[in-house]
Each structure stands twice: as C-alpha cells, then as structure tokens.
C-alpha positions in Angstrom: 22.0 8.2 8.7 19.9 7.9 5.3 18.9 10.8 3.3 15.6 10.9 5.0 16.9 12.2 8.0 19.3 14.9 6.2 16.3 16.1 4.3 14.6 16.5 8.0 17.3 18.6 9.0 18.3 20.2 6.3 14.1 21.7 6.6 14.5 22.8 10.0 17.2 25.3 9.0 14.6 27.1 6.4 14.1 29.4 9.6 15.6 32.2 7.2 12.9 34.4 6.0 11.2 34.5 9.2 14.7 36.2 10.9 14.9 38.3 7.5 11.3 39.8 7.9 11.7 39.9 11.4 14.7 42.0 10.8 12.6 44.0 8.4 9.7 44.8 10.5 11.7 45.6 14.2 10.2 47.5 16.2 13.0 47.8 18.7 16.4 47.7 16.6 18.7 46.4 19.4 16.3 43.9 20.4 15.6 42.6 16.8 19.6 42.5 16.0 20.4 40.5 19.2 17.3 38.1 18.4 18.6 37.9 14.5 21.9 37.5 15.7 20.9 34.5 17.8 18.6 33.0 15.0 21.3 33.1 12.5 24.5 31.6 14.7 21.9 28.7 15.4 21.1 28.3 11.5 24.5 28.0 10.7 25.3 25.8 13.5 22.2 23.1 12.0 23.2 23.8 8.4 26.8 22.5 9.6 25.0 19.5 11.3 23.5 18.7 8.0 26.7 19.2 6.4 28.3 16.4 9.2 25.3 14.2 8.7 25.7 14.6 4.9 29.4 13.4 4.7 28.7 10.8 7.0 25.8 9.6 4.2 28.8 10.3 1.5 30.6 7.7 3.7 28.8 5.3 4.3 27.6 5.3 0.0 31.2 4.7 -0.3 30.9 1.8 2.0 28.4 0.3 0.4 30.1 0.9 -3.4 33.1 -0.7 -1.6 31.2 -3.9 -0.6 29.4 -4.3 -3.7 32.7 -3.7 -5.6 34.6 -6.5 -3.3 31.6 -9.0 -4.2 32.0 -8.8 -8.0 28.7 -6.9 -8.4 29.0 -4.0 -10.5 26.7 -1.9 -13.5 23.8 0.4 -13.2 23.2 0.1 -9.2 27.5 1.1 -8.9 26.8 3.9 -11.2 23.7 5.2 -9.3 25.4 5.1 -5.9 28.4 6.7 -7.6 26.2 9.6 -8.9 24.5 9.6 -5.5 27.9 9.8 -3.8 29.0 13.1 -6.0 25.8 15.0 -5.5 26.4 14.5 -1.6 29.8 15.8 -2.2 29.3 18.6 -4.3 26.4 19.7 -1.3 28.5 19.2 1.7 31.8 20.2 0.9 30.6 23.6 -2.1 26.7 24.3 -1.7 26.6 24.1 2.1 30.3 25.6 2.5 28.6 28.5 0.8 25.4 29.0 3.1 27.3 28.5 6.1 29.6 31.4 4.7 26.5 33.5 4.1 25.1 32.9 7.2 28.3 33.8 9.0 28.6 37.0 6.8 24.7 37.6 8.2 25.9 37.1 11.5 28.6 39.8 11.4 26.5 42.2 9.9 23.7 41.9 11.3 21.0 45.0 10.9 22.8 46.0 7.6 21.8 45.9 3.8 24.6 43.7 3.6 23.5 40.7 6.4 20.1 40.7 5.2 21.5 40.2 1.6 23.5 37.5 2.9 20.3 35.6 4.9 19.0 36.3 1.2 22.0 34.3 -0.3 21.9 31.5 2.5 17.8 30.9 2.0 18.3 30.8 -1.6 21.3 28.1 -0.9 19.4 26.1 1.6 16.6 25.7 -0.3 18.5 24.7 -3.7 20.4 22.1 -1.4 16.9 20.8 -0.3 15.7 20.6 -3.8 18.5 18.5 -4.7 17.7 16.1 -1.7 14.6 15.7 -2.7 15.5 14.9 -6.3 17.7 12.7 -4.7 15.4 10.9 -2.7 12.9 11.1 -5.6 15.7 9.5 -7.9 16.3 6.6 -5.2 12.7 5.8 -4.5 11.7 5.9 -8.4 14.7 2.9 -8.4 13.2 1.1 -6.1 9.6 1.1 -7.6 11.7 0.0 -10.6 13.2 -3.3 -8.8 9.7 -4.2 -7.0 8.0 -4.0 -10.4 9.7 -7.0 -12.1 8.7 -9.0 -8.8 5.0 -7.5 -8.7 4.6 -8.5 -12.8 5.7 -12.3 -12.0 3.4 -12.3 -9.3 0.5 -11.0 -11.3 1.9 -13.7 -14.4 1.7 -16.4 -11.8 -1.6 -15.9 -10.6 -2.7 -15.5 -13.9 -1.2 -19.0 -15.0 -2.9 -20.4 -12.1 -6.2 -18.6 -13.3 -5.9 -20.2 -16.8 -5.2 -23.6 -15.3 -8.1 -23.7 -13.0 -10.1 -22.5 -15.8 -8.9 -25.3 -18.4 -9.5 -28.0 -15.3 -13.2 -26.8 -15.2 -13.3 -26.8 -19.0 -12.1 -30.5 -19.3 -14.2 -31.4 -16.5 -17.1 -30.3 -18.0 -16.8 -30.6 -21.2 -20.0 -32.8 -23.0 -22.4 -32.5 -19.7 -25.5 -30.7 -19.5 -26.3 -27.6 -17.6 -27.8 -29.7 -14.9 -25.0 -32.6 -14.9 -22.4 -29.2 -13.5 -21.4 -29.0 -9.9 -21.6 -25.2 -9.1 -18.3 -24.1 -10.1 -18.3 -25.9 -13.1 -21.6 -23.6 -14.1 
C-alpha cells in the first residue's frame, strides 16, 4: 500500500458536505435522515479503511527503517522515513480516531444541530488529514527529484566533456588549413 493509494481513499470519503446540505435542504425529513444516516455509517466505515490502510503504510515504513537499519545505512533518508512514520501515526491512531468519532456522533444524531455540527467536525478532519497526505507525498516526491538531480547533472557534465572533446579533436585537426582544405564538420 503506498501513500498514493491512502490519499485515493482518504478523497472518496470527502462525501461530507454533500450529506450535510442534503440534510439541510430535505424536503422529506424521514427520507433525508434515513439517506444521511446511510451516507454517514458508510463514511465512517472508508475513513476506518484509510485508517487500516494507513497503519499498514506506518508498518511497512518501519520495515523498511528496520532493513536499512540492519544494513548499516543510516542519516538523512532514516530521519525522513522516521518523520514519515510519526505523521502516519499521529493520523491513524489521533486525527482519524477523531473523524471516525465525529462521524459516529453524526450518525446518532442524525437531523439534529448537533450531527450536522459533527459532519462539520468530521469534514474539517478529513480534509486536514488529506492536506497532510499531500504534504506528505509532496515532501517524498520533492526527495526524490532531489536524488535524480545529482544523476541528471553528471549526465549533462558528461555530455558536456564529450562536447568539449569533440570540439578540441576538430580544432587540432584543423588547425593551420584553409577554409577549403576542411572536411564539412571541420567548417
């Protein structure tokens, strides 16, 4: 599971101001509160899917921190997966506790000031737990760009050496001959 796929989820659960204007705007109260009812047990059942998917993530960071630890490897990619590894914490086990509580408190009270505060609570929630996501995966692709430039900059370097060379060959070769004594590439 990468972080990809939690983001994925973690969107299709923004389903809550839809079910809180629908709420709003009823026109047959019974129907609405059965239909909100319904929408808000099945965004607490995906927002606990993202929550399982998001500690299996947390596990399998620790895997990998595990491995790179038992090969001697450690510094600023141990501390990034480290950091990583908290901020998945912190979101499955406090920030999505708390939405999953909210949406619970939603379901029970459904059709009251008090659920449609708590869809509030839970929107608000999911969509600070996608924001951190996405700074996550922000965070992890910026490190990546990072390791591919060294690679890109030798490759540039090298094909400017080879540029220079090829130049200096044509230099040498021409060097002292007249205009019309040059093969074409020597011109």
């Amino acid at each position: 599971m990468n972080i990809t796929k939690v983001i994925s989820v973690a969107k299709s659960t923004r389903n809550l101001l839809p079910i809180f204007l629908m709420g709003a705007f009823a026109v047959h109260p019974a129907f609405a509160q059965d239909a909100i009812k319904a929408s808000i047990q099945q965004n607490a059942a995906d927002e606990q899917d993202v929550r399982q998917h998001t500690a299996v993530l947390v596990d399998q960071v620790q895997a990998l921190i595990d491995e790179l630890a038992a090969n001697g490897i450690s510094g600023d990619d141990i501390k990034v997966l480290q950091t990583t590894k908290a901020v998945l914490n912190n979101l499955s086990t406090k920030e999505m506790e708390q939405v999953i509580a909210s949406l619970k408190k939603a379901g029970a009270a459904s059709g009251t000031e008090d659920g449609r505060k708590s869809v509030v609570d839970a929107y608000a929630g999911q969509t600070g737990i996608i924001l951190e996501f996405h700074q996550i995966l922000k965070d992890y692709e910026q490190r990546q760009a990072a390791l591919e430039l060294p690679a890109r900059i030798k490759e540039l370097t090298d094909r400017q050496t080879e540029t220079m060379w090829t130049t200096a060959q044509v230099a040498a070769a021409a060097a002292g001959k007249s205009v019309s004594e040059m093969t074409s590439t020597q011109q």
